[in-house]
C-alpha positions as a Markdown table, in Angstrom:
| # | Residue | x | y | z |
|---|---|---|---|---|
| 1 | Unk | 5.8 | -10.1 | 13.8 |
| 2 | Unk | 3.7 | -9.5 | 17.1 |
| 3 | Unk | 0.3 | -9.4 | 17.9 |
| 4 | Unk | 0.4 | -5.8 | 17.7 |
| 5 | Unk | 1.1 | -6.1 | 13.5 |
| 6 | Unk | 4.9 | -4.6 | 14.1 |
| 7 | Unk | 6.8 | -6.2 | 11.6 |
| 8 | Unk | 10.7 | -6.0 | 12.4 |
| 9 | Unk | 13.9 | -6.3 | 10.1 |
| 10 | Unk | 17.3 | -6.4 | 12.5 |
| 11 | Unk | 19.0 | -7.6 | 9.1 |
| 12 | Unk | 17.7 | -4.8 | 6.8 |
| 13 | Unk | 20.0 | -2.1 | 5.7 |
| 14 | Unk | 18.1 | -0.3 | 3.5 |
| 15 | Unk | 13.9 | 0.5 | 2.8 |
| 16 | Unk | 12.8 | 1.1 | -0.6 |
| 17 | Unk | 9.1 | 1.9 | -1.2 |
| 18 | Unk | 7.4 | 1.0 | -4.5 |
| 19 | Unk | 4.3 | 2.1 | -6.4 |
| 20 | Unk | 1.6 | 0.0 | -7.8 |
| 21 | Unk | 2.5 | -3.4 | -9.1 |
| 22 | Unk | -1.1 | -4.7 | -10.7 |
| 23 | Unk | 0.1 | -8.6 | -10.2 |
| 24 | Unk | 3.3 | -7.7 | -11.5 |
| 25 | Unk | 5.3 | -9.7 | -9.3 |
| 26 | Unk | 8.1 | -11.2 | -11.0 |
| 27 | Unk | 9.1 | -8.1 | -12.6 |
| 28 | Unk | 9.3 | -5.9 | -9.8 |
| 29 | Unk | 11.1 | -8.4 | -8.1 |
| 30 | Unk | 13.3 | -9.3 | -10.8 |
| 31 | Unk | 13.8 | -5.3 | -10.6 |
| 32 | Unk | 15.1 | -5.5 | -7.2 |
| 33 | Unk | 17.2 | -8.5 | -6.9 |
| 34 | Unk | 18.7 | -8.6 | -10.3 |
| 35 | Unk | 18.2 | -5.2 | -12.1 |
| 36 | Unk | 19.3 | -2.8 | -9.6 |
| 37 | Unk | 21.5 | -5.5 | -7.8 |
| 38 | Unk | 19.7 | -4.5 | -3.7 |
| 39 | Unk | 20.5 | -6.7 | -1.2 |
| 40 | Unk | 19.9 | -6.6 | 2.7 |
| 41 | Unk | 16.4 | -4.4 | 1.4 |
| 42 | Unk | 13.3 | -4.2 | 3.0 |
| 43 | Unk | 11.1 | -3.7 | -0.6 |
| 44 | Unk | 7.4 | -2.2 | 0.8 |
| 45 | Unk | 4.6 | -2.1 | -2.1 |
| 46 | Unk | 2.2 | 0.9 | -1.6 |
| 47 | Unk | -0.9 | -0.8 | -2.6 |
| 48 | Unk | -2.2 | -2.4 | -5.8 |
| 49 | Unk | -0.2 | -5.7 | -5.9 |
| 50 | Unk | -3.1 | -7.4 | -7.5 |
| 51 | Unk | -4.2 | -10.1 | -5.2 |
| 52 | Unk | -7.6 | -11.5 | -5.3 |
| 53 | Unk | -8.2 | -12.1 | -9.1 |
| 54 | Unk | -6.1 | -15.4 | -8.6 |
| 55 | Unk | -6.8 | -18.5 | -6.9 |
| 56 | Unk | -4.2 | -18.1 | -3.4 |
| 57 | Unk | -2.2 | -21.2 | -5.3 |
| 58 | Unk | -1.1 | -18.3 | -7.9 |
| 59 | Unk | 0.4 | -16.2 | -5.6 |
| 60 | Unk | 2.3 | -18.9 | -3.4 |
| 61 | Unk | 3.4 | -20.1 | -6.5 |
| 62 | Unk | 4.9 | -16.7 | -7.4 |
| 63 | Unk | 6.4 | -17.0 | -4.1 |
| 64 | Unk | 7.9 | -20.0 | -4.6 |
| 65 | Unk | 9.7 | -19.3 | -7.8 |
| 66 | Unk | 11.4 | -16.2 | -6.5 |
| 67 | Unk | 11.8 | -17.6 | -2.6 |
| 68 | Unk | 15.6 | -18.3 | -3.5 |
| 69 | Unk | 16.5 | -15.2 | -5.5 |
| 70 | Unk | 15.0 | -12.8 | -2.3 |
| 71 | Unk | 16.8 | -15.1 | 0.1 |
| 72 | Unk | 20.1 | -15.2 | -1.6 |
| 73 | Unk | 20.0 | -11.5 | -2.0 |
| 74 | Unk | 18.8 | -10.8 | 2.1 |
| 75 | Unk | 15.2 | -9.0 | 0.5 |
| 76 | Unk | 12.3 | -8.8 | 1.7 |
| 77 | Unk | 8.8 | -7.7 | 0.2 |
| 78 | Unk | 6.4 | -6.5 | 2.2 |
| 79 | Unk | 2.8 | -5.3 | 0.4 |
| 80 | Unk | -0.4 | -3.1 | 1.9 |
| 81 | Unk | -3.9 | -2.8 | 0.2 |
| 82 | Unk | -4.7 | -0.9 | -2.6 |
| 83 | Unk | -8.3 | -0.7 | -4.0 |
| 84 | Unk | -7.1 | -3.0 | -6.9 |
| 85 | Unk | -6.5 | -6.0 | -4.1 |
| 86 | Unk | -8.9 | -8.6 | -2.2 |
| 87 | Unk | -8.8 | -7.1 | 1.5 |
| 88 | Unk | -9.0 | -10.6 | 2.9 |
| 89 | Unk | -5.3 | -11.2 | 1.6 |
| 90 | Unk | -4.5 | -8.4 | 4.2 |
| 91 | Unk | -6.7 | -8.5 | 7.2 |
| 92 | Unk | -6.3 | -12.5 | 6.9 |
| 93 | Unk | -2.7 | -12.0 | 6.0 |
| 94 | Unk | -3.1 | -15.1 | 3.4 |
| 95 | Unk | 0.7 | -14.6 | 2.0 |
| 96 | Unk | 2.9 | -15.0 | 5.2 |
| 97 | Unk | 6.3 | -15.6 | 4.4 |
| 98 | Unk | 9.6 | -14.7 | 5.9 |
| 99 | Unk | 10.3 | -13.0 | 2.8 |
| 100 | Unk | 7.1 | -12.0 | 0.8 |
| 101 | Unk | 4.0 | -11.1 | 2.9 |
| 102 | Unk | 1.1 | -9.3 | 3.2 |
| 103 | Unk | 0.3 | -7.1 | 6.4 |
| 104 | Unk | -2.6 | -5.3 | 7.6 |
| 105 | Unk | -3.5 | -2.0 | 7.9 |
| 106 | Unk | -1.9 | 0.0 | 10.9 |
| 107 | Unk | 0.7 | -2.1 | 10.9 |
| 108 | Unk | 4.3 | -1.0 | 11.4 |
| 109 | Unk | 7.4 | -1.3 | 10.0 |
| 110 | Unk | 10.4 | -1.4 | 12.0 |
| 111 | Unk | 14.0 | -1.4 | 10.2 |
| 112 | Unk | 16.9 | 0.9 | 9.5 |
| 113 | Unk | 16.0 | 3.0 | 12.4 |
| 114 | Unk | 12.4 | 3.6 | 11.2 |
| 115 | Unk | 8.7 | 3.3 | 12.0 |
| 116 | Unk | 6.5 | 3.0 | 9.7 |
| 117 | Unk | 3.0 | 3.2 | 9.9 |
| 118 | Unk | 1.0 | 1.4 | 6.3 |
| 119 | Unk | -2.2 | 2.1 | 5.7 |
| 120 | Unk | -4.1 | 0.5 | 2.3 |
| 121 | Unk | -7.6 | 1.3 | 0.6 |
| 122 | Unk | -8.7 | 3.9 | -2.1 |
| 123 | Unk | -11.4 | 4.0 | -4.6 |
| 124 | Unk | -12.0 | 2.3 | -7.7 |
| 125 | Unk | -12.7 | 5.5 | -10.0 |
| 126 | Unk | -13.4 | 2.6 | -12.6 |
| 127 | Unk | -15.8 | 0.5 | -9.9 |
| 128 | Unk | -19.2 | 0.8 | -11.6 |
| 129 | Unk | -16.9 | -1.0 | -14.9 |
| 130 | Unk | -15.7 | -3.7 | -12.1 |
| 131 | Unk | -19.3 | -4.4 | -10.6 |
| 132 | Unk | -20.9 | -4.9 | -14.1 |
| 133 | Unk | -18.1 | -7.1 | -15.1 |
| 134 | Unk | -18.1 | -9.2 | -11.9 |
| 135 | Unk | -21.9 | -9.6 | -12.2 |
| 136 | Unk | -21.4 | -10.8 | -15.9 |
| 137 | Unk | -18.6 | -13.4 | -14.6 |
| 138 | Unk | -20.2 | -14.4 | -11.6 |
| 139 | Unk | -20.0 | -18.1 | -12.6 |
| 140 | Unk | -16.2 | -17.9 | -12.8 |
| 141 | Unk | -15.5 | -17.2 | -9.0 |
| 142 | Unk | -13.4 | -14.5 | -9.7 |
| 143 | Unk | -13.5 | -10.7 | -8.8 |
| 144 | Unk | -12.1 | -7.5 | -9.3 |
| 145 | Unk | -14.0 | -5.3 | -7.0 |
| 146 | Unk | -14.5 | -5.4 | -3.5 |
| 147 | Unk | -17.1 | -3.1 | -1.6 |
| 148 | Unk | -14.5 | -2.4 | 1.6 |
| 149 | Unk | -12.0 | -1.1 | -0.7 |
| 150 | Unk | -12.1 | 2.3 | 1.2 |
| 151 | Unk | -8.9 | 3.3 | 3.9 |
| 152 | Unk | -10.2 | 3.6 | 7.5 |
| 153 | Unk | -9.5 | 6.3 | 10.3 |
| 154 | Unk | -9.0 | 4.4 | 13.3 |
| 155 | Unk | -8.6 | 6.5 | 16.4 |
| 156 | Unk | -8.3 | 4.0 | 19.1 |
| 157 | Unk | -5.4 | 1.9 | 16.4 |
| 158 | Unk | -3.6 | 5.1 | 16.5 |
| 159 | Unk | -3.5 | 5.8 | 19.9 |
| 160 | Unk | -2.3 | 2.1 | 21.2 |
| 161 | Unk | 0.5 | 2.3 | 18.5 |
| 162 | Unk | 1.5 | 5.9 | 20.0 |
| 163 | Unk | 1.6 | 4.2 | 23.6 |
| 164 | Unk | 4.5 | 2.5 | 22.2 |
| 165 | Unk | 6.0 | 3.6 | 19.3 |
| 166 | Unk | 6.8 | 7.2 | 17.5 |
| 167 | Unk | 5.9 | 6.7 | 13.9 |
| 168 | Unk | 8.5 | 8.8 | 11.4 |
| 169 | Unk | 7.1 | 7.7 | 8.0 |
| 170 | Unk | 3.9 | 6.7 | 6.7 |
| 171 | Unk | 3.2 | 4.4 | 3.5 |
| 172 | Unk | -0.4 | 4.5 | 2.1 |
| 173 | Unk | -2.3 | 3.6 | -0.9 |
| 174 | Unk | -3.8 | 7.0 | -1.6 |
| 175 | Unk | -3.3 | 10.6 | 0.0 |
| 176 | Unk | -3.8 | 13.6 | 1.6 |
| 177 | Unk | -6.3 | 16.0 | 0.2 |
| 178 | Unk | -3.8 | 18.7 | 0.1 |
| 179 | Unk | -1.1 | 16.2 | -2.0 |
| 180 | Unk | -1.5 | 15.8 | -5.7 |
| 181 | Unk | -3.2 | 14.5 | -7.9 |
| 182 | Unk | -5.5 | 16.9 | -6.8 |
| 183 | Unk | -7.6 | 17.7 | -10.2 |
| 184 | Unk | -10.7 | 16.1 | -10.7 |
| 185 | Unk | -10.8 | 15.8 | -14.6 |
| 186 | Unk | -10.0 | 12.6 | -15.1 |
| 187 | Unk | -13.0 | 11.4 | -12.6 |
| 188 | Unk | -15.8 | 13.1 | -15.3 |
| 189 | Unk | -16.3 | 10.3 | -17.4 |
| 190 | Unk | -16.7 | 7.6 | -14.5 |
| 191 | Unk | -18.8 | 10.0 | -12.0 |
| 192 | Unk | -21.0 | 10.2 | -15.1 |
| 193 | Unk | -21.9 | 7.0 | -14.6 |
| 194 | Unk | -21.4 | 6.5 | -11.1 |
| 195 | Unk | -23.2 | 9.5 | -8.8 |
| 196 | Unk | -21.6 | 8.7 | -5.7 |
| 197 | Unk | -18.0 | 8.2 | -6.7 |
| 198 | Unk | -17.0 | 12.1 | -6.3 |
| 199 | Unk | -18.3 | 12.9 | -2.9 |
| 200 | Unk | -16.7 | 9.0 | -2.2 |
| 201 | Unk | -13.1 | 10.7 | -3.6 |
| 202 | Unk | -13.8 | 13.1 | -1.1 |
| 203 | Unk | -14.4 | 11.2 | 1.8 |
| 204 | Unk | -11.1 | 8.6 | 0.9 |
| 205 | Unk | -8.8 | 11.8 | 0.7 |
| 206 | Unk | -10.6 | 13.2 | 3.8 |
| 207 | Unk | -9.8 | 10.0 | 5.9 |
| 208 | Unk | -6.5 | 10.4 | 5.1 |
| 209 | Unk | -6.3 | 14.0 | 6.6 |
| 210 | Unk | -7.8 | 12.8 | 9.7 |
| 211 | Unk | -5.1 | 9.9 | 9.9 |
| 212 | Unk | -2.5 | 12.9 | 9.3 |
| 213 | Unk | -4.4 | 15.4 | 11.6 |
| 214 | Unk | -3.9 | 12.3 | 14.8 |
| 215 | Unk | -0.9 | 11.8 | 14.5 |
| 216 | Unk | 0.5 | 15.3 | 14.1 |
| 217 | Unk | -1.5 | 16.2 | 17.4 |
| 218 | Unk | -0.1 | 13.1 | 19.0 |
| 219 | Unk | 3.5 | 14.2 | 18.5 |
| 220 | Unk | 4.5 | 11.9 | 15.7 |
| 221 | Unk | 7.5 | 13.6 | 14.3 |
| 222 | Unk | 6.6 | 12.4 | 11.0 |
| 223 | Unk | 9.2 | 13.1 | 8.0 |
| 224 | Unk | 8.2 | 11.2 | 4.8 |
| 225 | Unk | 4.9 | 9.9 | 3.4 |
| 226 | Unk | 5.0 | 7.6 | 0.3 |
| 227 | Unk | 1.5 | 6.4 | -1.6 |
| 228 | Unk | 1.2 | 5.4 | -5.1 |
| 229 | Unk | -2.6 | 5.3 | -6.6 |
| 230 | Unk | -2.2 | 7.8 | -9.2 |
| 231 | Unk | -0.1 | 6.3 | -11.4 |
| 232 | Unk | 2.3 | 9.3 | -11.4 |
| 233 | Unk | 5.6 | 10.9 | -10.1 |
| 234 | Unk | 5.5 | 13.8 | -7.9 |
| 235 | Unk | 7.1 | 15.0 | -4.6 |
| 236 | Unk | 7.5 | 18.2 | -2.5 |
| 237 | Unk | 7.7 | 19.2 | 0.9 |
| 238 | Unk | 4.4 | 20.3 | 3.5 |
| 239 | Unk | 4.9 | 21.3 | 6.7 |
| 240 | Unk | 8.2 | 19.6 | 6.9 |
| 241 | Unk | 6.9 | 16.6 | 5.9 |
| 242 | Unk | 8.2 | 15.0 | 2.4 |
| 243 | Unk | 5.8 | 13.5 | 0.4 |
| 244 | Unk | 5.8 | 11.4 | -2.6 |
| 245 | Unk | 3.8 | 9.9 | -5.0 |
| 246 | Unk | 4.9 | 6.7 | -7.0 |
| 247 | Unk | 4.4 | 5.8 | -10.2 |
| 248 | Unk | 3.9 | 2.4 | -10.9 |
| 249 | Unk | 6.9 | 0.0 | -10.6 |
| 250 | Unk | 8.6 | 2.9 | -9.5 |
| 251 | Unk | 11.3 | 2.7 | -6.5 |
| 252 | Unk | 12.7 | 5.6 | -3.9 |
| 253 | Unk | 14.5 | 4.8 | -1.4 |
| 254 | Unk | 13.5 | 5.9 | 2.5 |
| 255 | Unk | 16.3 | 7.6 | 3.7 |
């Protein structure tokens, strides 16, 4: 890694992006080393990997017990922020090993021939829930909600990693507006209960546009975009861009 958050993988022969875990670690990589036999695989997690409602000793421990099996097998897990994760574990990057980390937003992936930009953050459509439980368990000192769960459009981010670098594939947490899910039915009971949370679905989706909307106008020739959030599968091709959504635990190779 540089200071600039590009993370590189000379020994990497393949990228395989993943949907949301939810603290799920040992299975998904249990999944990649063992079930599907990958090796020499760069394994990126699109958000919700469920770090925060542990103490940081849980999650090195995960490491720990799986820091042989990703070795022997040449993987790599790489994981961005959902709005089910503890932003500090990001920005701060708390989990920094050679083979299990977790990076930033607008950083960049660089293996197989690709760069990839990762950008984290959604909504909690179930936040009011998460704010009324973390106020009724504040004596525990855990969470399960954090206020700057939203993704951010950074212009100036954007242009000093277009000085450099042409990004071909994008990983987020959450989506377009134009990329499904697109219905709204499922929000009705929460926004019930939460008046703000539509027009803040709105404004999530929107940032992601904008993100889109940069980099198209600064010549990215952009080809895939992966996210996971919605808990579903779906894929189809936009303006010669293919997108897909990921359900969770689910795997598709970049190609």
């Amino acid at each position: 890694m540089d200071l600039n958050n590009t993370y590189s993988f000379p020994g990497a022969k393949s990228i395989v992006v993943c949907g949301d875990i939810h603290g799920d670690f040992n299975t998904v990589i249990h999944k990649l080393c063992v079930q599907y036999q990958m090796t020499d695989t760069v394994l990126v997690i699109a958000g919700d990997c469920g770090f925060g409602f542990e103490k940081l000793e849980y999650y090195e421990n995960v490491f720990k017990r799986n820091s042989v099996r990703l070795s022997k097998a040449n993987n790599w897990v790489v994981m961005l922020r959902g709005n089910h994760d503890d932003p500090s574990y990001f920005q701060e990057m708390k989990i920094s090993h050679e083979r299990f980390c977790t990076i930033p937003d607008y950083s960049v992936i660089q293996a197989c021939g690709h760069s990839i930009l990762c950008i984290g953050g959604a909504v909690s459509i179930d936040r009011s829930h998460r704010i009324d439980y973390d106020k009724a368990h504040v004596k525990s000192g855990k969470s399960s909600y954090w206020t700057d769960e939203m993704p951010v459009y950074d212009a100036a981010r954007l242009d000093e990693i277009g000085a450099s670098l042409k990004i071909d594939t994008v990983i987020s947490h959450t989506a377009p507006s134009f990329c499904e899910l697109i219905s709204k039915n499922r929000l009705a009971q929460w926004a019930s209960q939460d008046l703000k949370l539509l027009a803040d679905c709105e404004t999530e989706r929107q940032t992601i546009d904008k993100i889109l909307s940069h980099l198209k106008s600064s010549g990215h020739p952009i080809k895939h975009w992966y996210y996971g959030h919605f808990h579903q599968s779906w894929n189809a091709e936009i303006d010669s861009i293919l997108f897909s959504m990921l359900d969770i635990m689910e795997f598709k190779e970049l190609r």
